[in-house]
N, CA, C and O atoms as a MOPAC input file, in Angstrom:
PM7 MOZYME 1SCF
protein

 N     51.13600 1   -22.38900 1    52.64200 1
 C     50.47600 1   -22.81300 1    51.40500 1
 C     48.96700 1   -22.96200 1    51.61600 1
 O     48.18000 1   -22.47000 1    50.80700 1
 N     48.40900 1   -23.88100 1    53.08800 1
 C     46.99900 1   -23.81200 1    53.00800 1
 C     46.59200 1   -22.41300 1    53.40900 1
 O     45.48900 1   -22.52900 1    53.94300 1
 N     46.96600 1   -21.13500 1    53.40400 1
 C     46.48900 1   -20.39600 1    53.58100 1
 C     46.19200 1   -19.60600 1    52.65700 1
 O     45.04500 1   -19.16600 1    52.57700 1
 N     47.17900 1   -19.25400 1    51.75000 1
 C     46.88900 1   -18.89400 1    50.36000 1
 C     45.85600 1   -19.82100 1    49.76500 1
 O     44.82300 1   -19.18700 1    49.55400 1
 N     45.74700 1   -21.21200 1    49.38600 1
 C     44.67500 1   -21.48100 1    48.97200 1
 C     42.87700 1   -21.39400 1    49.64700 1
 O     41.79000 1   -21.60500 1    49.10700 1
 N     43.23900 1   -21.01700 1    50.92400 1
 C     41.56500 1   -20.70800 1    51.64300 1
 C     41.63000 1   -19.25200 1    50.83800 1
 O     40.65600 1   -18.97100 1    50.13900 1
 N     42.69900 1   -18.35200 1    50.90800 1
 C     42.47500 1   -16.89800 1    50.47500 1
 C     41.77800 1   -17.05000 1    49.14000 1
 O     40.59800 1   -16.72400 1    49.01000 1
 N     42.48300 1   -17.53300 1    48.16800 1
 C     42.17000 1   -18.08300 1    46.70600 1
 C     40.64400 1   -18.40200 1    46.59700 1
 O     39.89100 1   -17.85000 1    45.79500 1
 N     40.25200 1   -19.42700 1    47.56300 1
 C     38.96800 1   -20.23600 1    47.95600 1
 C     38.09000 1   -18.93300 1    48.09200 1
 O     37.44100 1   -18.57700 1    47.10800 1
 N     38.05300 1   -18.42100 1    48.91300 1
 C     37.39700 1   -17.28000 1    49.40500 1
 C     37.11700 1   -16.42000 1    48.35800 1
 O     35.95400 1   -16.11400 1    48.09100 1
 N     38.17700 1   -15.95100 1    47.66800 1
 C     38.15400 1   -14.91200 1    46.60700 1
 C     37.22000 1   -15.29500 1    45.78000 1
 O     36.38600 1   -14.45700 1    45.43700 1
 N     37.13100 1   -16.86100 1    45.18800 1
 C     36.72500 1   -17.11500 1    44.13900 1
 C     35.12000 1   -17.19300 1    44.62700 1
 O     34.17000 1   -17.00700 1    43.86700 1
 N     35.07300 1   -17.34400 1    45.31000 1
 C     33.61800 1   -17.64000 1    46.08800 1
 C     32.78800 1   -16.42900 1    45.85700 1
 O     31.59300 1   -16.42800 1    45.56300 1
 N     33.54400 1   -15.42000 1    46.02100 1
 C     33.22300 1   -14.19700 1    46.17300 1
 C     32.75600 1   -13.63500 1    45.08000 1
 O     31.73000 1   -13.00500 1    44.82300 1
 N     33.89000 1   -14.04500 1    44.33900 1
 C     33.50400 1   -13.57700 1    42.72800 1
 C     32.26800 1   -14.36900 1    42.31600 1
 O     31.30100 1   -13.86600 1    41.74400 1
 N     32.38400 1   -15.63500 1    42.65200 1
 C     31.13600 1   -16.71500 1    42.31600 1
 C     29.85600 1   -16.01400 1    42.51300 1
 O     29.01500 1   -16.03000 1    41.61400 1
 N     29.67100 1   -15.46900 1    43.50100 1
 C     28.42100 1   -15.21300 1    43.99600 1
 C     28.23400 1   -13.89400 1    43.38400 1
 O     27.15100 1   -13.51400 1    42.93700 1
 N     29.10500 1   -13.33900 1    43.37500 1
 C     28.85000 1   -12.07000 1    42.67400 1
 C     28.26000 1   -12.11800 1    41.20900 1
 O     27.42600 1   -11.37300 1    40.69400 1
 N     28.96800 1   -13.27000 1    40.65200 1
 C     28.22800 1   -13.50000 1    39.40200 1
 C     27.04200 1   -14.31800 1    39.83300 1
 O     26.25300 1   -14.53700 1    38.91500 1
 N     26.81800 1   -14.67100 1    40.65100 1
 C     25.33400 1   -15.27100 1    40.26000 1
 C     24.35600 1   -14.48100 1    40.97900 1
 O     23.22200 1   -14.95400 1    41.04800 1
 N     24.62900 1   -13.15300 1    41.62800 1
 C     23.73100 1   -12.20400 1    41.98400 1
 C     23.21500 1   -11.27200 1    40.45300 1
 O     22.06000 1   -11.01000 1    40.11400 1
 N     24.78500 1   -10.84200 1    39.58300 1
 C     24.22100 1   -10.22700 1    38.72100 1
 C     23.10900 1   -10.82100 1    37.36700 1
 O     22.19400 1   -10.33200 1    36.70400 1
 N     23.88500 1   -12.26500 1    37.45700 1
 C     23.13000 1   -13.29600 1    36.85100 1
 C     21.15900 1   -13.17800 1    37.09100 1
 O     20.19700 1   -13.40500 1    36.35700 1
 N     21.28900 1   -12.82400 1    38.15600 1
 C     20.01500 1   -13.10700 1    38.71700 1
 C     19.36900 1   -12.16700 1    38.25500 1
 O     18.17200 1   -12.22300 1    37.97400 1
 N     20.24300 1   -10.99600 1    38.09900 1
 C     19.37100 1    -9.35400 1    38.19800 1
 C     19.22300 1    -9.13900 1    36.68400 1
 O     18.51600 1    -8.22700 1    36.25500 1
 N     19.86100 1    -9.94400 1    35.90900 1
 C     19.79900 1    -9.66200 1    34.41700 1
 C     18.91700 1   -10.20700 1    33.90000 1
 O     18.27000 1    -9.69500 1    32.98700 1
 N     18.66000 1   -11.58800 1    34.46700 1
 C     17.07400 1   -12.25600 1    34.22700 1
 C     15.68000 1   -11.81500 1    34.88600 1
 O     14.57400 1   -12.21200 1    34.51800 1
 N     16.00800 1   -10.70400 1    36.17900 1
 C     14.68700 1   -10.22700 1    36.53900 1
 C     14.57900 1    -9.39700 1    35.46100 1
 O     13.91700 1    -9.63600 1    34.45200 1
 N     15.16200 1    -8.52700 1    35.65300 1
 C     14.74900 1    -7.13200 1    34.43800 1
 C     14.65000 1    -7.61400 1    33.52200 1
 O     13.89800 1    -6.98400 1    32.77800 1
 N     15.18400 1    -8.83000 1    32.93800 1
 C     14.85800 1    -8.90800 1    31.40600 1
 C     13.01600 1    -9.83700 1    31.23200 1
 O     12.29100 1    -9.99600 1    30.25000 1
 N     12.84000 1   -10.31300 1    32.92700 1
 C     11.52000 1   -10.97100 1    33.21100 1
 C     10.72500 1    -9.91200 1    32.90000 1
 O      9.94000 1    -9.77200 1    31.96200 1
 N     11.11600 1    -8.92700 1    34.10300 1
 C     10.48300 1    -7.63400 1    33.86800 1
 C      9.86800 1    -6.94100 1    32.59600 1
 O      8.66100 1    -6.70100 1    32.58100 1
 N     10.69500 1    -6.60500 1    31.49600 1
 C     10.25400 1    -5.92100 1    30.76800 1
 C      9.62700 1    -6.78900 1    29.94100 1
 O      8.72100 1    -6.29500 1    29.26800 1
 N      9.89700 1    -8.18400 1    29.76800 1
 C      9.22800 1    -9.06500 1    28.92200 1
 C      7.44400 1    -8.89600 1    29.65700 1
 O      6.56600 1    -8.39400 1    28.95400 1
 N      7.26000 1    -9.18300 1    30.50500 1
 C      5.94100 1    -8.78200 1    31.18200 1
 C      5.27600 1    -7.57100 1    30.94700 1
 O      4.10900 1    -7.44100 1    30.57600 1
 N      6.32900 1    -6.44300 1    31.25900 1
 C      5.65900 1    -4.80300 1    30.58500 1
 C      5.66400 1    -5.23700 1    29.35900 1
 O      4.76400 1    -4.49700 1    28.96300 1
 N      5.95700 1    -5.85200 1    28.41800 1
 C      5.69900 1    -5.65600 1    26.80300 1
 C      4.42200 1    -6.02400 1    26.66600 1
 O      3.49500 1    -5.37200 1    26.18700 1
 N      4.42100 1    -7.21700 1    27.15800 1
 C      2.71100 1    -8.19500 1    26.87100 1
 C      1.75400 1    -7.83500 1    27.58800 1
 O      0.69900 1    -8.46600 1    27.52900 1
 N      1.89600 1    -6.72600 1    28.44200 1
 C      0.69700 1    -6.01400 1    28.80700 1
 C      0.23500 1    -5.19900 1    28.10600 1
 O     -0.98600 1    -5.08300 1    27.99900 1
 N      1.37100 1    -4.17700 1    27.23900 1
 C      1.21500 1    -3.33500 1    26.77200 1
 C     -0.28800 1    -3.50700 1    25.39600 1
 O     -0.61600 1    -2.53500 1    24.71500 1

């Protein structure tokens, strides 16, 4: 049983971070182009 839940643990972690990498990348680019606009 504690092994399935470290697996579980792990997984979710995984996924966690994964969303807060893409999280991250959706607010650069959207930094991004907000910056190219107001230069423009």
């Amino acid at each position: 049983m504690k092994e399935v839940d470290a697996e579980r643990y792990l997984y979710t972690l995984q996924e966690w971070e994964q969303y807060q990498r893409d999280l991250e990348l959706f607010y650069y680019d959207r930094a991004m182009s907000d910056i190219s606009l107001d230069e423009m």
